[in-house]
FINUKE-478450 format. One record per residue (C-alpha): residue in three letters; x negated, y, z negated. Coordinates in steps of 0.02 Angstrom, whole numbers, padded with zeros to 5 digits, always signed. Last residue first. Example, Ala and Ser with C-alpha at 12.3 -4.5 7.8 and 13.67 -1.06 7.14 Angstrom:
2
Ser-00684-00053-00357Ala-00615-00225-00390
% end
This chain:
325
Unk-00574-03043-08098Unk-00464-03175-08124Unk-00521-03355-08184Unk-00421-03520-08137Unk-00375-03679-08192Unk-00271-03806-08090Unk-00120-03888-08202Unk-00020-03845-08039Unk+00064-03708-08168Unk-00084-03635-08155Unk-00115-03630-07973Unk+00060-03555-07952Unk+00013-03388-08075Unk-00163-03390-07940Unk-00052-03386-07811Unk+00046-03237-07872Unk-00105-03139-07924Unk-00163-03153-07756Unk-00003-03090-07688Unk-00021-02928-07810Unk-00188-02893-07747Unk-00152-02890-07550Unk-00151-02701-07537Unk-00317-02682-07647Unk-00370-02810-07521Unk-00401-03002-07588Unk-00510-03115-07576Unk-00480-03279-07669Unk-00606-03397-07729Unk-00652-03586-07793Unk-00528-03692-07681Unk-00586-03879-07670Unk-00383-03908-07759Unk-00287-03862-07605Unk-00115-03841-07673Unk-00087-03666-07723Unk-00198-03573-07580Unk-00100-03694-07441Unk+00053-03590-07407Unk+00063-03446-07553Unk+00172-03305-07464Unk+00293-03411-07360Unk+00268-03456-07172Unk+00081-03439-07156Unk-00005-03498-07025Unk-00164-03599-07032Unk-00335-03555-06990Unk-00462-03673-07067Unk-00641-03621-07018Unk-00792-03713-07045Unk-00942-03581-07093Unk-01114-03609-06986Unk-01055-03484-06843Unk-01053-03315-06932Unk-01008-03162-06869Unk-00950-03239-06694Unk-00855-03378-06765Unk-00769-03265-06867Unk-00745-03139-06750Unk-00684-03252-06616Unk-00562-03346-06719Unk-00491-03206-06767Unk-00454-03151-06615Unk-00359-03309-06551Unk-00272-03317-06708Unk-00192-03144-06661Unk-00132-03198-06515Unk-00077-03385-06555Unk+00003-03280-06680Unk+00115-03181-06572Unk+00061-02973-06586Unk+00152-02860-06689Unk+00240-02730-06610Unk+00433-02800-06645Unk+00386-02808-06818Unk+00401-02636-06827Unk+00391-02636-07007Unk+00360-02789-07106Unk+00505-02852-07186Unk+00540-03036-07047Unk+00330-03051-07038Unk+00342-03180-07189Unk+00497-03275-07108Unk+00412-03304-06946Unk+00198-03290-06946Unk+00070-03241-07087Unk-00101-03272-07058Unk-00180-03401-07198Unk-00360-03404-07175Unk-00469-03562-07252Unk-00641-03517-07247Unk-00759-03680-07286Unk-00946-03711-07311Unk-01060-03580-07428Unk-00924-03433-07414Unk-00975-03257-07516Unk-01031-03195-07356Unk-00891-03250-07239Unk-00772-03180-07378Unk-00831-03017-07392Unk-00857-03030-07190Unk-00671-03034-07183Unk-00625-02904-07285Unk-00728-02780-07183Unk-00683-02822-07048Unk-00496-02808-07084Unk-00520-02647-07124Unk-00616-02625-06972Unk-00471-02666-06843Unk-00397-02820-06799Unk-00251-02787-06689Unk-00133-02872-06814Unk-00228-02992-06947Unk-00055-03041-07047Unk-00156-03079-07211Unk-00216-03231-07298Unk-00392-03269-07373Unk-00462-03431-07454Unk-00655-03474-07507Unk-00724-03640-07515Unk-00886-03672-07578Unk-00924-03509-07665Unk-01067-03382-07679Unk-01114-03258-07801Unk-01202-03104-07733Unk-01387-03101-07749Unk-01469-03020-07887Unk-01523-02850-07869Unk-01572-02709-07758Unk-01767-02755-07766Unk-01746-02942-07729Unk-01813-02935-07538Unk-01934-02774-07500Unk-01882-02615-07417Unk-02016-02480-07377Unk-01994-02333-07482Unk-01938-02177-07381Unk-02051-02034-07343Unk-02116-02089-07149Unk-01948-02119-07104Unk-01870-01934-07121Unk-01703-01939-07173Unk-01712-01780-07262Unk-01732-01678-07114Unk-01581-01745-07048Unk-01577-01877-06917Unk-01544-01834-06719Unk-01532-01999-06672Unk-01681-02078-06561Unk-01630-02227-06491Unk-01750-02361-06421Unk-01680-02461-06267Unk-01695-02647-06205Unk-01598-02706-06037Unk-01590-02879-06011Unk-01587-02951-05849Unk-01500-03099-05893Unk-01351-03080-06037Unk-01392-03109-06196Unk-01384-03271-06320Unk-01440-03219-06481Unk-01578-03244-06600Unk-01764-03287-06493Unk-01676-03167-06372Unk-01661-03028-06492Unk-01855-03041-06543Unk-01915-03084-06348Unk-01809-02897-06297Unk-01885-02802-06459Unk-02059-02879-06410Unk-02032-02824-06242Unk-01968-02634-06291Unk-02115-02635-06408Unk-02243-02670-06273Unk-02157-02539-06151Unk-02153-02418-06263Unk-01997-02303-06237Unk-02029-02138-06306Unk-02050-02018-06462Unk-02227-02019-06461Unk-02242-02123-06627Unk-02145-02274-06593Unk-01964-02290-06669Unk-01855-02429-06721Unk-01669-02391-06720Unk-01618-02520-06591Unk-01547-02553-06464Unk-01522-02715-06343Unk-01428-02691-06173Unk-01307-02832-06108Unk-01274-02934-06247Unk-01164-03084-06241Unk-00999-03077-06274Unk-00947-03224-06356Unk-01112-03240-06448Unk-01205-03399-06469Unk-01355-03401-06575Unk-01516-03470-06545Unk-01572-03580-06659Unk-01765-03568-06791Unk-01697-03429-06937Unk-01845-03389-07065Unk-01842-03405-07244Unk-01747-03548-07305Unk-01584-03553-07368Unk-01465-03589-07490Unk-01542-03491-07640Unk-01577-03342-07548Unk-01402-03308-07541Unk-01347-03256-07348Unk-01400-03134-07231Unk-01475-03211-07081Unk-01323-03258-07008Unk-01224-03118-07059Unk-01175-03026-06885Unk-01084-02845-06912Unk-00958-02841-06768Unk-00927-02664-06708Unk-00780-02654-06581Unk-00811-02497-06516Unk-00677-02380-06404Unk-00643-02305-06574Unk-00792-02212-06619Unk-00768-02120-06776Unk-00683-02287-06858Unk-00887-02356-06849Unk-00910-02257-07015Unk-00820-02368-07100Unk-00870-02525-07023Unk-01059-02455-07082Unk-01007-02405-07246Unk-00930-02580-07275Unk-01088-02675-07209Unk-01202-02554-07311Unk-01077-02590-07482Unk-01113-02779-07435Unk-01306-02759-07430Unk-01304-02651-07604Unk-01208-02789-07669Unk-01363-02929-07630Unk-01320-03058-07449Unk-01526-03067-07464Unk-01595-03057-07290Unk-01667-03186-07196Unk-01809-03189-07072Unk-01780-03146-06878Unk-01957-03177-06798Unk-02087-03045-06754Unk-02207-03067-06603Unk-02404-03029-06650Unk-02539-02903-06604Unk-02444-02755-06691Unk-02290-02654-06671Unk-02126-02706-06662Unk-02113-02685-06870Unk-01936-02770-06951Unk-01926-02689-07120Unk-01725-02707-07127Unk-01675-02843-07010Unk-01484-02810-07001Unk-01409-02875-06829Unk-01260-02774-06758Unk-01161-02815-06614Unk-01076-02684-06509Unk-00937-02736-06412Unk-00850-02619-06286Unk-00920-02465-06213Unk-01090-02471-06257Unk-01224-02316-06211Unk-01155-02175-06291Unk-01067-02262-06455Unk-01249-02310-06449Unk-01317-02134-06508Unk-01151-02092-06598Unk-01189-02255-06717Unk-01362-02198-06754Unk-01308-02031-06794Unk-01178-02102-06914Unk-01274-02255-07008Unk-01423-02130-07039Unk-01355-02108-07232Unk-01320-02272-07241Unk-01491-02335-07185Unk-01604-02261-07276Unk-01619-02371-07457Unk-01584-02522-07317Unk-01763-02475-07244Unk-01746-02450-07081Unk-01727-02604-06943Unk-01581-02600-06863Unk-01543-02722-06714Unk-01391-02640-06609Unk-01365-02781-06508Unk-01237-02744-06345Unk-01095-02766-06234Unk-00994-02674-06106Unk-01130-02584-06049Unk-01157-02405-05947Unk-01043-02277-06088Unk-01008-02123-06023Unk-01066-01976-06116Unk-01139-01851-05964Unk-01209-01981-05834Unk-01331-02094-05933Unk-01465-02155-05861Unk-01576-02228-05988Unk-01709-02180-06122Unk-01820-02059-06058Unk-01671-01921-06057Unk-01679-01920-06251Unk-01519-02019-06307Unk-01412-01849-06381Unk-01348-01844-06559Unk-01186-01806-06646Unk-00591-02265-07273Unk-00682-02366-07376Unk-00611-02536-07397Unk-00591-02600-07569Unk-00600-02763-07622Unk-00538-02886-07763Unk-00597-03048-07810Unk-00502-03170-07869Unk-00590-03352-07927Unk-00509-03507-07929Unk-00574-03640-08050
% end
């Protein structure tokens, strides 16, 4: 049974001088963790200050961890625990690539490792994580009472990211301070607890996506961790090359696919690291989605729709049933 699921892609705020260095808005790291901790009922509408804040202070990659509730106060060191991969969780990793166009010179990668179905995993995450650009300066939106940069929680914010990530050595940590709207203020927002947003999202064994991944940008993203989240073991990405590139326009600018694979790859693996990716070019527009029978789900882009109805016209006649929706 092949399932079709459709997407669509959604198309201010000084660091306080305590902070860091930062000589007018240049940016001092090439890499970093942005580790958010609000409540996710707050977080999309603080998504853009927050963003601006680092957009500041990282020049180049900006990871993103989601632990909403995550307190670095107290007598004892919190661990990463998982986070239900729920709707309202994808339409916050959508808003947040969204939002991330504003600041160009980023390339946000939202990391699901510790969101996933409940059902598959346990409740706290025990291996570091490799990142291909390792964090140089750890963020994050958590803030202490004075308004400054607490030693204590900067080191338990620095011994949190390194129990999660590989980062560079002489890690720097840093708590932002956006300038939020009234109405944003912390201290009258529900705290977030698992299951209240929902059942999980369904998940699928082996999930198939195809596209021509040029310069991958946040639409793309977004697409992409879709299908990373609804994935339990295998992606298989089709990335059109030769005859399917011939009608697309300037085809002349379009990167060579070892190019493009190569960045693919690295997001993927980057976002999450316990899927097994099959990247495989695509020289017509169905390739392997009509023959490979441990297929259960197709994502597809409002733009992409029409192909996915193809393929799934080809499964049937390959005797293989299906179910749009």
């Amino acid at each position: 049974m092949l399932l079709e699921l459709t997407l669509c892609c959604h198309r201010r705020n000084p660091l306080p001088c305590s902070c860091v260095s930062v000589p007018g808005t240049m940016s001092v790291f090439r890499s970093g963790l942005l580790v958010l901790t609000a409540p996710l009922s707050a977080l999309s509408l603080r998504f853009v200050p927050i963003l601006a804040s680092a957009s500041r202070i990282v020049e180049d990659t900006l990871y993103i961890h989601l632990q909403p509730g995550l307190s670095l106060t107290g007598s004892s060191q919190p661990g990463s625990t998982y986070v239900p991969a729920t709707p309202e969780v994808y339409s916050l990793i959508n808003k947040l690539y969204a939002d991330a166009g504003a600041h160009s010179h980023l390339d946000v990668r939202v990391l699901l490792t510790n969101i996933r179905n409940q059902s598959l995993t346990q409740q706290s995450l025990s291996s570091v994580q490799n990142l291909s650009h390792p964090p140089e300066v750890i963020l994050t939106d958590f803030q202490t009472s004075d308004g400054g940069q607490y030693n204590p929680v900067k080191q338990r914010l620095e011994r949190y990211a390194t129990s999660c990530y590989s980062c560079r050595p002489n890690l720097i940590s840093v708590l932002l301070y956006p300038d939020y709207e009234p109405m944003m203020d912390q201290s009258e927002l529900p705290p977030w607890e698992p299951g209240l947003d929902g059942g999980a999202l369904r998940s699928y064994s082996d999930v198939v996506v195809g596209g021509t991944f040029d310069r991958l940008h946040n639409a793309h993203k977004i697409l992409l961790s879709a299908c990373c989240l609804l994935a339990e073991n295998r992606l298989l990405v089709g990335v059109s090359d030769k005859d399917l590139l011939e009608n697309k326009m300037l085809k002349e600018l379009i990167q060579p696919y070892e190019h493009r694979v190569e960045k693919l790859c690295e997001f993927l693996v980057d976002v999450k690291p316990s899927l097994r990716y099959d990247i495989v070019p695509l020289v017509d527009p169905y390739g392997p989605s009509i023959t490979d029978p441990d297929l259960e789900c197709i994502v597809v882009s409002e733009e992409t729709r029409k192909g996915g109805v193809a393929v799934n016209k080809k499964r049937l006649e390959n005797v293989m049933p299906l179910k749009l929706t």
